[in-house]
FIGUDO-315012 format. One record per residue: z, y, x of N, C-alpha, C in turn; residue in three letters. Coordinates in steps of 0.001 Angstrom, whole numbers, plus 500000, padded with zeros to 6 digits. Each point is the difference from the previous one (the first is absolute). Layout:
ZYXZYXZYXALA...
# end
This chain:
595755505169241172499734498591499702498541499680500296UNK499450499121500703499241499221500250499390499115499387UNK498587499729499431499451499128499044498902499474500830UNK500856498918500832498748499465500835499552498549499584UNK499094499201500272499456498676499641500682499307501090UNK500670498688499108500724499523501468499646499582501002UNK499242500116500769499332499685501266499987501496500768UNK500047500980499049500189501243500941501553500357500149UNK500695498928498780501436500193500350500511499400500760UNK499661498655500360500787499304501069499052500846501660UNK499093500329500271500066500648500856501358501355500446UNK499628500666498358501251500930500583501203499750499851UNK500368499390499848501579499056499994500019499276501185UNK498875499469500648500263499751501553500067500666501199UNK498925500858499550500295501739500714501685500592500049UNK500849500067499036500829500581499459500941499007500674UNK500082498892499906501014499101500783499754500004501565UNK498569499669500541500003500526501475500318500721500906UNK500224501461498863500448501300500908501484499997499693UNK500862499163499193501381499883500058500628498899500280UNK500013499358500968500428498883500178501593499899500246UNK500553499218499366501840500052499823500221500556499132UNK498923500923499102500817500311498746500007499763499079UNK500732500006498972500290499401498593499178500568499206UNK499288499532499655499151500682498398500302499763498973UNK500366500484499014500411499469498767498867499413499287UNK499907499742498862498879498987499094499648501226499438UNK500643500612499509500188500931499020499036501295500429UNK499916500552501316499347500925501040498088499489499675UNK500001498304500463498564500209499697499624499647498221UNK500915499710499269499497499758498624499982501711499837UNK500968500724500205499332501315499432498781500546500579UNK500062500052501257498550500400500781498786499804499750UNK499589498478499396499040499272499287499628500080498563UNK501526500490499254499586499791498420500356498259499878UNK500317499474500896499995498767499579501577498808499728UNK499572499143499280501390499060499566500826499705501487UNK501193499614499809500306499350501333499481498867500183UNK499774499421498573500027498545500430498169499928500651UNK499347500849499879498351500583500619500294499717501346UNK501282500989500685500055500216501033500440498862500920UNK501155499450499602500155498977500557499328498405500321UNK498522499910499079498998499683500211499351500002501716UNK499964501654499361499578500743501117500365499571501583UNK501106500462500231500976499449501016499808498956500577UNK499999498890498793500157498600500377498255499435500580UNK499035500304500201498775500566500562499982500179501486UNK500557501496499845500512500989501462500713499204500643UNK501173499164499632501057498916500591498840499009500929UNK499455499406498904498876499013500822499382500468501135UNK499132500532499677499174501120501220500946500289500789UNK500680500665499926501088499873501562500234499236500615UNK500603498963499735500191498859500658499214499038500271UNK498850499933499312498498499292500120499486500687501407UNK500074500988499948499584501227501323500932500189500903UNK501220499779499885500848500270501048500313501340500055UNK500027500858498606500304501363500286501416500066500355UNK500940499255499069501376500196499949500535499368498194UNK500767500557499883500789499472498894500435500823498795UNK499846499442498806500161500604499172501339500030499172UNK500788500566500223501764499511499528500017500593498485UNK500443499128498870500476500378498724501362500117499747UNK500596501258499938501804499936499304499645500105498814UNK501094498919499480500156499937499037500972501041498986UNK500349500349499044500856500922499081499630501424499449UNK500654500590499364499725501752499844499666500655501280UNK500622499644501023499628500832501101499183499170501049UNK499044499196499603498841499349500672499250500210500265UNK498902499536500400498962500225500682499241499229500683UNK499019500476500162499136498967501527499767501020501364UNK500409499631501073499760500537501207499056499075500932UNK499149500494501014498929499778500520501041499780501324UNK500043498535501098500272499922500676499252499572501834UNK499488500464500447499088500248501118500481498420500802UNK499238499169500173500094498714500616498695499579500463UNK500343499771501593499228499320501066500305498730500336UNK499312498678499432500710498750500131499628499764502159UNK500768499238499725500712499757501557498390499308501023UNK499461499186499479498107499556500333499482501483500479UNK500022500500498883499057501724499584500579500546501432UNK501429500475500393500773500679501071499608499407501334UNK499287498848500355499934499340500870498614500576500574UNK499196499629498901498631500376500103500060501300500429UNK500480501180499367500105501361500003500300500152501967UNK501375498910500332500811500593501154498977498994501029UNK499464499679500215499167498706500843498639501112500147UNK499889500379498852498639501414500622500661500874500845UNK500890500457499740500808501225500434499888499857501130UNK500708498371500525499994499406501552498775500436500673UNK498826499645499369498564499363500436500008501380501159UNK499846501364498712499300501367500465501399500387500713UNK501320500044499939500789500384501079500267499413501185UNK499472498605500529499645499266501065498346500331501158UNK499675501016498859499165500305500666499792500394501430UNK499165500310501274500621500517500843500119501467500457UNK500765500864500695499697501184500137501558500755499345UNK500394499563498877501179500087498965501178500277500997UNK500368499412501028501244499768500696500632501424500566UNK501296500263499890499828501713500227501169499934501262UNK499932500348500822501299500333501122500976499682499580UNK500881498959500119501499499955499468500005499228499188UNK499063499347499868499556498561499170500122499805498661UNK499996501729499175499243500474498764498983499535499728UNK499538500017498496498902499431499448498911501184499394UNK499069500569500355499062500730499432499748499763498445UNK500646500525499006500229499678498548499319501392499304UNK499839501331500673499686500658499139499127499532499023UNK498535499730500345499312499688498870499939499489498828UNK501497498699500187499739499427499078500953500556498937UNK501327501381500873500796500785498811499412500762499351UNK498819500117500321499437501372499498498314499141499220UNK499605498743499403499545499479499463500465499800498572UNK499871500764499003500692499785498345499554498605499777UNK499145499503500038499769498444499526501138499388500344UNK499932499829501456500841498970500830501442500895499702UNK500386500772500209501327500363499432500561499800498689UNK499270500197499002499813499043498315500444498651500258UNK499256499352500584500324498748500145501219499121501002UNK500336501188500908501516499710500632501130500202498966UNK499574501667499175501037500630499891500410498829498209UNK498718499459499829500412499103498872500386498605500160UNK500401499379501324500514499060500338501364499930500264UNK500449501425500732501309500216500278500651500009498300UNK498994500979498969500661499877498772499967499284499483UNK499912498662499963499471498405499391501435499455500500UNK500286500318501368501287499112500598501047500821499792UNK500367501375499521501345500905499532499578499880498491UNK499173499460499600500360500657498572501133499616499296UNK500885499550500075501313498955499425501062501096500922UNK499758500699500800501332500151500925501014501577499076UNK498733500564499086501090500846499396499414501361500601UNK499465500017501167500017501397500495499600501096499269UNK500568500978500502499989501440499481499003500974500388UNK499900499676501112499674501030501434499276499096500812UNK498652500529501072499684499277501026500502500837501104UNK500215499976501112500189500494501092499455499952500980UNK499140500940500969499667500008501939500260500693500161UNK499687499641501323500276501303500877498745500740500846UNK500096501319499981498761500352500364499446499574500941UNK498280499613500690499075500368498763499169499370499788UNK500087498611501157498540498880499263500774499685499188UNK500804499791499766500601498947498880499643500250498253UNK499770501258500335500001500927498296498818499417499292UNK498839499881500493499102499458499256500115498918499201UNK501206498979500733500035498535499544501081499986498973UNK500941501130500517500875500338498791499531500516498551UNK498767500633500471500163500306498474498763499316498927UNK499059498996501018499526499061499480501115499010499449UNK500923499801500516500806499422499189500860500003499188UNK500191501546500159500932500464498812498727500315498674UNK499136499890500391498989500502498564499805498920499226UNK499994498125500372500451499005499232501187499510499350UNK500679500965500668501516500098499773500642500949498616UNK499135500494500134499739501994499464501416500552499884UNK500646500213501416500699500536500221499968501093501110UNK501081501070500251499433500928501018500432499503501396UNK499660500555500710500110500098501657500590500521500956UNK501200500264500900500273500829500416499930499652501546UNK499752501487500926499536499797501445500992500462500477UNK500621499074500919501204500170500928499344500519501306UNK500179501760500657499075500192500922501035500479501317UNK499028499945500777500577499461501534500724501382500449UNK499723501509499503500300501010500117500145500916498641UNK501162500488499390499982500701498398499183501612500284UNK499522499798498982499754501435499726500457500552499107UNK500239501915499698500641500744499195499637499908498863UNK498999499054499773499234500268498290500898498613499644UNK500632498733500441501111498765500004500743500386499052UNK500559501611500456501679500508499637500524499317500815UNK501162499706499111501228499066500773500094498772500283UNK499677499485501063499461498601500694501854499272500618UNK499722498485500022500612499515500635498854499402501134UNK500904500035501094499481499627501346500793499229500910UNK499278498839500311501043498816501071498991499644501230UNK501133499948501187499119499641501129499722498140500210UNK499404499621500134499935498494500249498893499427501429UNK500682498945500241499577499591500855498507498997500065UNK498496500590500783498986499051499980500337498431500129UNK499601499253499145500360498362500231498692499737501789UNK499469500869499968498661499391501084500380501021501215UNK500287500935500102499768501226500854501676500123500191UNK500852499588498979501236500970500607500736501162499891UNK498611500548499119500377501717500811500881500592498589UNK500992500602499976500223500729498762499345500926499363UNK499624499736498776498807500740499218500640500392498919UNK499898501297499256500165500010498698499179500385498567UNK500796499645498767498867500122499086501231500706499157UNK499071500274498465500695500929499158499421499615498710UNK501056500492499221499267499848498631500684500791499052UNK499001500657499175500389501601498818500982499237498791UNK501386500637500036500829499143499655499262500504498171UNK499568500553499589499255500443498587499262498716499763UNK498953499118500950499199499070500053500634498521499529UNK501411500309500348500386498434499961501206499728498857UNK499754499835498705501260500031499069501281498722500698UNK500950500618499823501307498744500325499438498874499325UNK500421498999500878500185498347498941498798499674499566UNK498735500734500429498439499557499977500244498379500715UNK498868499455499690499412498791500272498622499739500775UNK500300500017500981499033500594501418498802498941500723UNK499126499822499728499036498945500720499306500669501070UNK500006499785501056499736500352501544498799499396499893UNK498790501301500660498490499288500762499717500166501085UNK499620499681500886499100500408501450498805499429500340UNK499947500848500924498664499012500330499822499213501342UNK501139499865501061500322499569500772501681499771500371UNK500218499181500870501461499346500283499698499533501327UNK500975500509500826500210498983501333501269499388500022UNK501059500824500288501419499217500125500778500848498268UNK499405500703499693500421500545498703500862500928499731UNK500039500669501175500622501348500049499938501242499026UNK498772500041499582499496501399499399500747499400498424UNK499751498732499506500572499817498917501395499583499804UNK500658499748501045501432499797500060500412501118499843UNK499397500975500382500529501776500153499622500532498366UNK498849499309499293500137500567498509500835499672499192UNK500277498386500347501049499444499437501586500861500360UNK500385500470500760501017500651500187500029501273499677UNK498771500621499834500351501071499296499959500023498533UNK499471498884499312500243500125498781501346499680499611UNK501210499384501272501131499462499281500231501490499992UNK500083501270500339500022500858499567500122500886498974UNK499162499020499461499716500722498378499992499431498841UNK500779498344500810501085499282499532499045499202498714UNK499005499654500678499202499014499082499927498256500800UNK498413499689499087500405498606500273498137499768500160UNK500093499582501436498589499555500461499518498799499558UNK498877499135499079500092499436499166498643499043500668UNK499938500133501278498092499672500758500007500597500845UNK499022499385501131499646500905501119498714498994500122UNK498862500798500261498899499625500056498812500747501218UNK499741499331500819498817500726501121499017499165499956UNK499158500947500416498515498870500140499826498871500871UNK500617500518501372499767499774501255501399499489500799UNK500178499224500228501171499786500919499867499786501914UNK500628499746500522499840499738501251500817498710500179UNK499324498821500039500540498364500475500572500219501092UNK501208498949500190501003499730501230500010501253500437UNK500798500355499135501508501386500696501033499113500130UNK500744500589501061501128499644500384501306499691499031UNK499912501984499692500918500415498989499904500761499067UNK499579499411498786499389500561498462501501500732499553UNK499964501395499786500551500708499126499954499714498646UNK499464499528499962499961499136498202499937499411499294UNK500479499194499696500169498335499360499109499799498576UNK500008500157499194499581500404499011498745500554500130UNK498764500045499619498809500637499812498376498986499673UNK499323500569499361498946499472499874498322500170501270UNK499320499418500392498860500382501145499222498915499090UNK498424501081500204499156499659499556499017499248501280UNK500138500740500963499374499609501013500882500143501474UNK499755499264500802500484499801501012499708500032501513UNK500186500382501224499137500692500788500572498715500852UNK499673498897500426500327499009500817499518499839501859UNK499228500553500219499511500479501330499431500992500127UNK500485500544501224499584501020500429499390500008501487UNK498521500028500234499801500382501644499086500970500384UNK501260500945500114499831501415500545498327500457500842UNK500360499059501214498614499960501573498786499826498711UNK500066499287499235498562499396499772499821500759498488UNK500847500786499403500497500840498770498858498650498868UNK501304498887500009499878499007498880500868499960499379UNK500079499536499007501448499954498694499198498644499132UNK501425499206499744499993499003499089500944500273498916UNK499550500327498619500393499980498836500205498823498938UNK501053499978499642500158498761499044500933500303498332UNK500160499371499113499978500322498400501805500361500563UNK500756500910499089501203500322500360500753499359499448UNK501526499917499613500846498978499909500082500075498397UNK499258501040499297500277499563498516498859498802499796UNK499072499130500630499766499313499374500318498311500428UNK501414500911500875500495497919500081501372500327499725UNK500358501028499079500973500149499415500167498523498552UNK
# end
């Protein structure tokens, strides 16, 4: 038990909700922790509530009953996401970026924790309602963004990879067809990794005709669940033929000229959703 002055308690009660976001705390968890009344705590709370949303951290949810609680909910209002994805544009319009095959030079910004924080907590701002269980990519830019977003989520991750290995075990494996290239490719996934009847939210970090994720989507009917989101950073404007109806883009790759290696970027379709 803890006998702190409340100003050192609502710090650690915001600490304590930050690093669990989606989960239920009971009342009861920080009145014992503190030494203190509930009705102290819920004071408390109602404080932390403000400040969040005064700040734009996210949200503070109260259940009500014996088995209640308050859970900490991670929210990026839709202004905030704009600002965030309109920088993103600025420094990936840069020139030099353009890669053979009319790829986008992204390492830096997967491998930036700030800027991945702040993707991976936008994607979780727009699933948080969908239920998911599980995030899903496929190897291996994608993983970074996956699990920035499964950490607002605070759920685990699993990597669907392009070749199994013996440490997998027992993998299911399907061949599918590139939506851009054509070519038959396959992927796999450690059937230990994926419980039946999970609730599956898909990340990437790129899309052209949507092949690579039409192919996750089919292997999860596999394992006989239910894909609940599909979310990439990056899309590729005017395809012909989108493998996927359904999905969220944060950003959007609208021209491409190769000779002069220029690219025009624009905000993706979740914000004229």
């Amino acid at each position: 038990m803890k006998k702190l002055r409340r100003s050192a308690r609502l710090v650690d009660m915001t600490q304590h909700l930050l690093a669990r976001p989606h989960k239920l705390i009971p009342l009861t968890f920080f009145a014992e922790q503190y030494g203190s009344a509930k009705s102290s705590i819920s004071e408390d709370l109602s404080i932390i509530k403000e400040l969040f949303e005064t700040e734009g951290v996210g949200l503070l949810k109260t259940v009500a009953g014996a088995a209640g609680g308050v859970k900490y909910i991670p929210k990026v209002s839709r202004d905030e996401a704009v600002l965030i994805m309109k920088e993103q544009c600025q420094t990936l319009e840069s020139p030099g970026r353009l890669l053979p095959g009319g790829y986008l030079y992204m390492a830096d910004l997967l491998g930036n924790p700030e800027e991945l924080s702040r993707i991976g907590k936008i994607f979780a701002s727009i699933f948080a309602d969908s239920g998911a269980e599980l995030v899903m990519t496929v190897e291996s830019k994608g993983i970074p963004l996956a699990y920035a977003t499964a950490q607002y989520l605070n759920i685990p991750v699993v990597i669907v990879r392009r070749y199994s290995k013996v440490t997998d075990g027992s993998v299911v494996s399907i061949n599918y067809v590139s939506g851009s290239s054509k070519r038959i490719q396959t992927m796999s996934l450690a059937r230990r990794s994926m419980p039946e009847l999970s609730k599956v939210l898909i990340i990437d970090d790129f899309m052209k005709a949507g092949g690579t994720v039409r192919g996750m989507m089919d292997l999860l009917e596999e394992f006989k669940t239910e894909v609940v989101g599909v979310g990439v950073l990056m899309e590729t404007a005017n395809v012909e033929e989108r493998l996927v109806d359904e999905y969220i883009s944060l950003l959007s790759m609208t021209e491409v000229d190769i000779r002069d290696k220029e690219i025009r970027l624009e905000l993706g379709n979740y914000f004229f959703k």
